[in-house]
ZAGUBA-900802 format. One record per residue (C-alpha): x negated, y negated, z negated; residue in one letter; residue number from 1. Coordinates in pm, whole numbers, plus 50000, padded with zeros to 5 digits. Layout:
ZAGUBA-900802
      xx      yy      zz   code   pos
       X       Y       Z      A   NUM
...
END
This chain:
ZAGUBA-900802
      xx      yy      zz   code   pos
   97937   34202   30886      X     1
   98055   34537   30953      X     2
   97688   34704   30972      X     3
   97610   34503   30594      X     4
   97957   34678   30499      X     5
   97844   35038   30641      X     6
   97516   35016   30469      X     7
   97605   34936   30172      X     8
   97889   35220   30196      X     9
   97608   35440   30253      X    10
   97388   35289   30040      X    11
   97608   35349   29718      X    12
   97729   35718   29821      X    13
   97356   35828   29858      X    14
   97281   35685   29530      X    15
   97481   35965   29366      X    16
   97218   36189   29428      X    17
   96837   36252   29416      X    18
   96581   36023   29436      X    19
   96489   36187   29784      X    20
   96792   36105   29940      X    21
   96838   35703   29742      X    22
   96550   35547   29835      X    23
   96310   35605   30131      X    24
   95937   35655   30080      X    25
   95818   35486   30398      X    26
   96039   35297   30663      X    27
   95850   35352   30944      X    28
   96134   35526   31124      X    29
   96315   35292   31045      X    30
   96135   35024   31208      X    31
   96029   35180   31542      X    32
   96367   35293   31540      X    33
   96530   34936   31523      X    34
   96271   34791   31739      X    35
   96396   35061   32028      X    36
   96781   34845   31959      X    37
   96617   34539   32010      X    38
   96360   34637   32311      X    39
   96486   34930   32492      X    40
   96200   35111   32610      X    41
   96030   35043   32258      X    42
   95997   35432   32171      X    43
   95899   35574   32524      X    44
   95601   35288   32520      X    45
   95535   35354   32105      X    46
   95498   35711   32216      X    47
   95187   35612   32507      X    48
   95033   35392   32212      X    49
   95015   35700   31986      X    50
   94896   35967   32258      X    51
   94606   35711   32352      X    52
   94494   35689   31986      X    53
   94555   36086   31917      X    54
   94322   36185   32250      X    55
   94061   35927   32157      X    56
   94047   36075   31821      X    57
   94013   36398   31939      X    58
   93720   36284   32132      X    59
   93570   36096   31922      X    60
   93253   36199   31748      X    61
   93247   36160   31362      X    62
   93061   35868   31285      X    63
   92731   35872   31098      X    64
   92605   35535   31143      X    65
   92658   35413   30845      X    66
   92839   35098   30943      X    67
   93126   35041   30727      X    68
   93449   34803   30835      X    69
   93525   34567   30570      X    70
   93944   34472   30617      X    71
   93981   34066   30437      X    72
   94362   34086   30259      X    73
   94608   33867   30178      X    74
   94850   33940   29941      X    75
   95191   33709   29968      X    76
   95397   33783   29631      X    77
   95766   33666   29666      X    78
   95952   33689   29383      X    79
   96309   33582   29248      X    80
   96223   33644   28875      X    81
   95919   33714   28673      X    82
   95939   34068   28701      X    83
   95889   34048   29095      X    84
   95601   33819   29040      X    85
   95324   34113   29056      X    86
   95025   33977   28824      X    87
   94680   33917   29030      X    88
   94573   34241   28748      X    89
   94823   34459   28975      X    90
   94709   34321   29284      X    91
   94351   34357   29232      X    92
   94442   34752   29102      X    93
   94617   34820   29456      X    94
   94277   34704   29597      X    95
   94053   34925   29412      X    96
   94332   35212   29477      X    97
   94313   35133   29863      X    98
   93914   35149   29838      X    99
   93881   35450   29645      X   100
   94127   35653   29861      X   101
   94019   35511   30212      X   102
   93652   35556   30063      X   103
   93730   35920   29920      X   104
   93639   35811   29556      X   105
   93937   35879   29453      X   106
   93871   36139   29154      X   107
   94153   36366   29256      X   108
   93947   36489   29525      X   109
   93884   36811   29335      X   110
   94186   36900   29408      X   111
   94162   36938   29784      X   112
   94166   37290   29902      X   113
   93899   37494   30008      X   114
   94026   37524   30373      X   115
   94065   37165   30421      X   116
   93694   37063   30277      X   117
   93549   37042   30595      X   118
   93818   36815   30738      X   119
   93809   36548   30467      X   120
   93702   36266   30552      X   121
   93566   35860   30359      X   122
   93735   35689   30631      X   123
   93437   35398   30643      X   124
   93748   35118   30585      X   125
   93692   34846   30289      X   126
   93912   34646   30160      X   127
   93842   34300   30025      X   128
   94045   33973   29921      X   129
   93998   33723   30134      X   130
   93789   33447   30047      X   131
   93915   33182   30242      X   132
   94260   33072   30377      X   133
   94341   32988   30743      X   134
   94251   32603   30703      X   135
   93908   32699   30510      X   136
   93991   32624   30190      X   137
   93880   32925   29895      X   138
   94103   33132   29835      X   139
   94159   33428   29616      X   140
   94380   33635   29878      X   141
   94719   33595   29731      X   142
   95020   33349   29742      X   143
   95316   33353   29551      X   144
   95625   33198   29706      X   145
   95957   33184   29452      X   146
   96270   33262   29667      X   147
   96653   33243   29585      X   148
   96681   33602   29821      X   149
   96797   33820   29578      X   150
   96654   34161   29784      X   151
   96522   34194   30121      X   152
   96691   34536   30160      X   153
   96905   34445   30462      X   154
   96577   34308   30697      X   155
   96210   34398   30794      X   156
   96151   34027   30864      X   157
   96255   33797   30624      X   158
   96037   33853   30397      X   159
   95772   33706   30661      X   160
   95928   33377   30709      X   161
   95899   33075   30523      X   162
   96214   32974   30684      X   163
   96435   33308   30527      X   164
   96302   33294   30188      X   165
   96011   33458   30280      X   166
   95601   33369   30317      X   167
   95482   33305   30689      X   168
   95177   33509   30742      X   169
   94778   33442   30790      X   170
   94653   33466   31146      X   171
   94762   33857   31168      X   172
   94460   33829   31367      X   173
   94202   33752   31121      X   174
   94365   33896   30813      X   175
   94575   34194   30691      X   176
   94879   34041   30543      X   177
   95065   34291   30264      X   178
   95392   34136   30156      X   179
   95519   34183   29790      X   180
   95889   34147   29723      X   181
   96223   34339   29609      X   182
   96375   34576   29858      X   183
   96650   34700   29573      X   184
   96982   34733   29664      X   185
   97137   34500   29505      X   186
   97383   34614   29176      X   187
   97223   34946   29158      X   188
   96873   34766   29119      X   189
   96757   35114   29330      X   190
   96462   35024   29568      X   191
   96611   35152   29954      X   192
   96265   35142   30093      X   193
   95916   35147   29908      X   194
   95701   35030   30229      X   195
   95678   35001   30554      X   196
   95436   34856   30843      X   197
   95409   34740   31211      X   198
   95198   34990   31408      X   199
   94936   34859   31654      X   200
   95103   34769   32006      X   201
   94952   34781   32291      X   202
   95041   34990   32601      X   203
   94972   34816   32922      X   204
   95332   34875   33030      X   205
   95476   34771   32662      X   206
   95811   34560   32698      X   207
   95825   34188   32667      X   208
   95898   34105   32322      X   209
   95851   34385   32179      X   210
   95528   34344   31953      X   211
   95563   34369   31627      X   212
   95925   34153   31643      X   213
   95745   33854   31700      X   214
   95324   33888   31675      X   215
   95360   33704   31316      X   216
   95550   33969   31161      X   217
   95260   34207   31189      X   218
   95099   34339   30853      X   219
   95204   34570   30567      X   220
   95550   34554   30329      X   221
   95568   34715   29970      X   222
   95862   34663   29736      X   223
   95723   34500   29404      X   224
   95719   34795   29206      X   225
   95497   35032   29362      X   226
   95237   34791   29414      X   227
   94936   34903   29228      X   228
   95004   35211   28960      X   229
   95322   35214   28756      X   230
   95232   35319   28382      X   231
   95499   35550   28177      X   232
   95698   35602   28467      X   233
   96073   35660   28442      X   234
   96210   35999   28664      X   235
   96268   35739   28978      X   236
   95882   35649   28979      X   237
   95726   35954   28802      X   238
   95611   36081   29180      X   239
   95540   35755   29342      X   240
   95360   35620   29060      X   241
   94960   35629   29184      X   242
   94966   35300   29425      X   243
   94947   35551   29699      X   244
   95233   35377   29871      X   245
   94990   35101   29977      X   246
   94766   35395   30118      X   247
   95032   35555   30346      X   248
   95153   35243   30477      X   249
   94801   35072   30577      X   250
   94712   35389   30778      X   251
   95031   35351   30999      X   252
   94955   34987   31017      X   253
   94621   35168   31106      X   254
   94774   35381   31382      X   255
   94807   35662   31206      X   256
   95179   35897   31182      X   257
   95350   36107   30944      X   258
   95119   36444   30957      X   259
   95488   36608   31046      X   260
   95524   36458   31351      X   261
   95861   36329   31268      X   262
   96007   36632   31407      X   263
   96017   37006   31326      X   264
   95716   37282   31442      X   265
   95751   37145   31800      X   266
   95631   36822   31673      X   267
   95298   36699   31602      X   268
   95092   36421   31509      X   269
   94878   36492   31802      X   270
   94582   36561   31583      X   271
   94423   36891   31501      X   272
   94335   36898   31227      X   273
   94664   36828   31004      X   274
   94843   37133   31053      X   275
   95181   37174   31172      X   276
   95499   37127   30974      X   277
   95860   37136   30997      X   278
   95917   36854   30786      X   279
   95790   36592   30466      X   280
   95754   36742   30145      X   281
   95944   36483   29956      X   282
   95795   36454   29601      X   283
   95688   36770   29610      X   284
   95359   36945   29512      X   285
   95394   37308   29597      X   286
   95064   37426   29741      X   287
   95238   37765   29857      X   288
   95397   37536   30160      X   289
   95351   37662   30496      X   290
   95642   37605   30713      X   291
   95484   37601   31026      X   292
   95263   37921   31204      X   293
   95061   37720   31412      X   294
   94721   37861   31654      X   295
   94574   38212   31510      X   296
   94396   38024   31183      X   297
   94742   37946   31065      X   298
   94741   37668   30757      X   299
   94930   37570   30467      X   300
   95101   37256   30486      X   301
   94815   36951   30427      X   302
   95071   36841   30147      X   303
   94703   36685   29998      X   304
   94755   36446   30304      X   305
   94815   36018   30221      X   306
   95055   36064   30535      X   307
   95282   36263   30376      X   308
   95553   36233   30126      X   309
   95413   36452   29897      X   310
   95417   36367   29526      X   311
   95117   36141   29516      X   312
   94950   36309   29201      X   313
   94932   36598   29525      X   314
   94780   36343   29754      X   315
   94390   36277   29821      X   316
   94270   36287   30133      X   317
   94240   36191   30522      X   318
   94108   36360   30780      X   319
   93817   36310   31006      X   320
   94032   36287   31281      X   321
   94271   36057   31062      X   322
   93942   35823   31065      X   323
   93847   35866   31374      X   324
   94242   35701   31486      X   325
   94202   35424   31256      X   326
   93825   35376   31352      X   327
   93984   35389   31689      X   328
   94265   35125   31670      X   329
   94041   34868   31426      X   330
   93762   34866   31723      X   331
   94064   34817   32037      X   332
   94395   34701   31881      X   333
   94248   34483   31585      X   334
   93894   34381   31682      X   335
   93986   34049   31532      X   336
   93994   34189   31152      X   337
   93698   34263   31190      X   338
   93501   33952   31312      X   339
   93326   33729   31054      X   340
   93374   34032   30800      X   341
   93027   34190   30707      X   342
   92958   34560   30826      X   343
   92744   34721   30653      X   344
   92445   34948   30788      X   345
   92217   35184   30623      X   346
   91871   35166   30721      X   347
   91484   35248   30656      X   348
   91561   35096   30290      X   349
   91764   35363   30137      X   350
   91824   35261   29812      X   351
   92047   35478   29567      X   352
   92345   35456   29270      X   353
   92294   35710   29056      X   354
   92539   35768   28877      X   355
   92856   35675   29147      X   356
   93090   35684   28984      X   357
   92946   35552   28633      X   358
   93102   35430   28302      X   359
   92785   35318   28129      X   360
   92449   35236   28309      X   361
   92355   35306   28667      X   362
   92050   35356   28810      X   363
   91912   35206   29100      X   364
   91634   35390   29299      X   365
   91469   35368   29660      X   366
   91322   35621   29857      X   367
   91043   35386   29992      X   368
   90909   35273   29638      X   369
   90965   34895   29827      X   370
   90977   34601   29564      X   371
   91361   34481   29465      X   372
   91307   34115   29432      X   373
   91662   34091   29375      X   374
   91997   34255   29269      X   375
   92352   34168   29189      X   376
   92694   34289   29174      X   377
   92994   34176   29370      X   378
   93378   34250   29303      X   379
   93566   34286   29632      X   380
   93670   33940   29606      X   381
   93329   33813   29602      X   382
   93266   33692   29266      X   383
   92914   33780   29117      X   384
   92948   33955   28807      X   385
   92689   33931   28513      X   386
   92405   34207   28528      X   387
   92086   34249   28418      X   388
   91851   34514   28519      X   389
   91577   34689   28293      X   390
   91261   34773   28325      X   391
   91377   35103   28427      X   392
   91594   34985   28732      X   393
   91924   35028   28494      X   394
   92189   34814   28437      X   395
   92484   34847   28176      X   396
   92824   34821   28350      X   397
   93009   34922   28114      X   398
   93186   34620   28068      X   399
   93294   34578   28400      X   400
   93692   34694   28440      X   401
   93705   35006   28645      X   402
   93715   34954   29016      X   403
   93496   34944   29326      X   404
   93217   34728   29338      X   405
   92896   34592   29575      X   406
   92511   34602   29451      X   407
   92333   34413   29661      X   408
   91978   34429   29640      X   409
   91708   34184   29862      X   410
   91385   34331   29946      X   411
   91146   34018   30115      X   412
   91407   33898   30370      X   413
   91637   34177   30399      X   414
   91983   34202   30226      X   415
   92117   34574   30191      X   416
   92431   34679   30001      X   417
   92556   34954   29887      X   418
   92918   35003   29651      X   419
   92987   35212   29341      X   420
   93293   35301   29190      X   421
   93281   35188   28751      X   422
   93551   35443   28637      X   423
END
């Protein structure tokens, strides 16, 4: 009783001030933090995990084999009133948002810097709702459970129990599970914490018990109102307002850490190619940042980074070295997301979207001049949208709403896919 009392002390004093110091972007620190209370040892082990993933990303050749990882997401919405019951619209939107940023077709990507160009990286991660539950029933990748817990503010867990108000999760093993729900403080109606995730576990001398809580718990948490964009944003939301929330947290549950380090200049993320900095910039966008002098080609601040706290109209990019963790940790922490999902290969039949992104009609060429018996569109929850191709190889999507899609296009026995973003 007397930590709920402290809290909440603390809670209302810091909600006197700035949004930087009422609600906290990501709660990662958090997390690890409390899991070192429960599991002593937690930390020193956390700290093995993230130097194994660092040195194999370091080592790890960019990939150029086309293959691309395709995630299956569930999306448990738990909600008290109708405005915590996030529409499948929104849900769908935080989908396309992960897609486009993971798959660096975001359209903000003009704004990344000259100096980090050659470091920015399509990560080779999709996204897609999962088609079908854990019994093998369809399934549109989203459950909405209606709960009598006013705000989850006080736990990292309940939220992910059927038993506290919550929604148990899929097999954490065959799906990524991203739960919905309020983390406002209660009276103030301030969110404390916008996100936060269970990193990948795994050190061969980890603690017992000290997975992600308990292995069920693993997955993704964002408070309702940050999932997807937020339109006409108020001064609380106007710099968390892009769905970018989602981004940052999946690349920790990815194995990725704040680009900071979590510490000052000493501190690193243990990958080169984020430059050193003292600290987050928290809602910031001031591309003049530099607070670190780090090797002789000394670098601004990556404030441009999605594992930052930058302002996320600032934010648009990962790193190849950022890929090459989460690359990394998919293929040896979380092979099972990836079985019975489809990956994706370029081949001899290069077929191409011209143009990607499109409003209007895209074209559809191949290299080879091989016949295309066959083509369709897919939304990345597997429905087959209406599309008819011309004479001319074109087809009119303009009526499609803006997102990313899949053409897939048979020629004789062969099945090859490509996506497209309809802005």
């Amino acid at each position: 009783m007397h930590k709920i009392y402290s809290l909440l002390s603390l809670a209302l004093s810091l909600c006197l001030s700035g949004f930087a110091q009422q609600t906290e972007r990501c709660g990662h620190n958090r997390y690890v933090n409390e899991m070192e209370q429960k599991h002593p040892g937690y930390l020193a082990n956390r700290k093995i995990v993230d130097e194994q993933i660092a040195l194999a990303a370091r080592e790890r050749v960019v990939r150029e084999d086309g293959i691309v990882y395709r995630i299956p997401v569930v999306f448990h919405v738990i909600y008290r009133n109708d405005a915590q019951n996030v529409t499948d619209e929104k849900l769908l939107e935080q989908l396309d948002i992960l897609n486009r940023d993971y798959g660096r077709l975001n359209e903000d990507t003009v704004n990344t810097r000259q100096e980090f160009l050659p470091v920015a990286a399509s990560t080779g991660i999709e996204f897609y709702m999962a088609q079908w539950d854990p019994e093998g029933n369809p399934t549109n990748g989203i459950t909405r459970t209606e709960t009598s817990t006013n705000s989850f503010w006080l736990t990292m867990t309940d939220m992910k129990s059927t038993a506290n108000g919550g929604k148990d999760a899929w097999d954490v093993n065959q799906y990524l599970n991203i739960w919905v729900c309020n983390m406002a403080i209660p009276i103030l109606n301030t969110p404390f914490i916008l996100g936060f995730a269970t990193p990948p576990n795994g050190a061969p001398n980890w603690p017992d018990g000290s997975g992600a809580e308990q292995p069920q718990y693993d997955g993704v948490v964002l408070h309702y109102q940050v999932a997807g964009s937020i339109d006409n944003p108020d001064q609380t939301f106007a710099s968390i307002s892009k769905g970018r929330t989602a981004t940052h947290e999946v690349g920790h549950y990815l194995g990725l850490r704040h680009i900071w380090g979590d510490g000052d200049c000493t501190e690193d993320d243990g990958l080169f190619d984020t430059p050193e900095a003292a600290d987050a910039q928290q809602q910031t966008c001031d591309y003049s940042t530099n607070t670190c002098t780090d090797a002789a080609n000394d670098l601004p601040d990556q404030i441009e980074n999605y594992m930052d706290y930058t302002d996320e109209n600032c934010m648009n990019m990962f790193t190849q070295q950022q890929t090459a963790a989460m690359l990394y940790v998919l293929e040896n922490f979380r092979p099972g997301i990836l079985l019975g999902t489809q990956r994706l290969k370029d081949d001899a039949f290069d077929f191409k979207i011209f143009p990607n992104p499109a409003t209007g009609l895209i074209r559809i060429t191949n290299s080879l001049g091989a016949l295309m018996n066959k083509v369709e569109i897919y939304s990345l929850d597997g429905r087959r949208c209406e599309s008819i191709m011309n004479e001319n190889n074109a087809i009119d999507v303009s009526a499609l709403r803006p997102g990313v899609y899949f053409i897939s296009v048979r020629n004789n026995e062969q099945i090859h896919v490509r996506r497209f973003l309809k802005s």
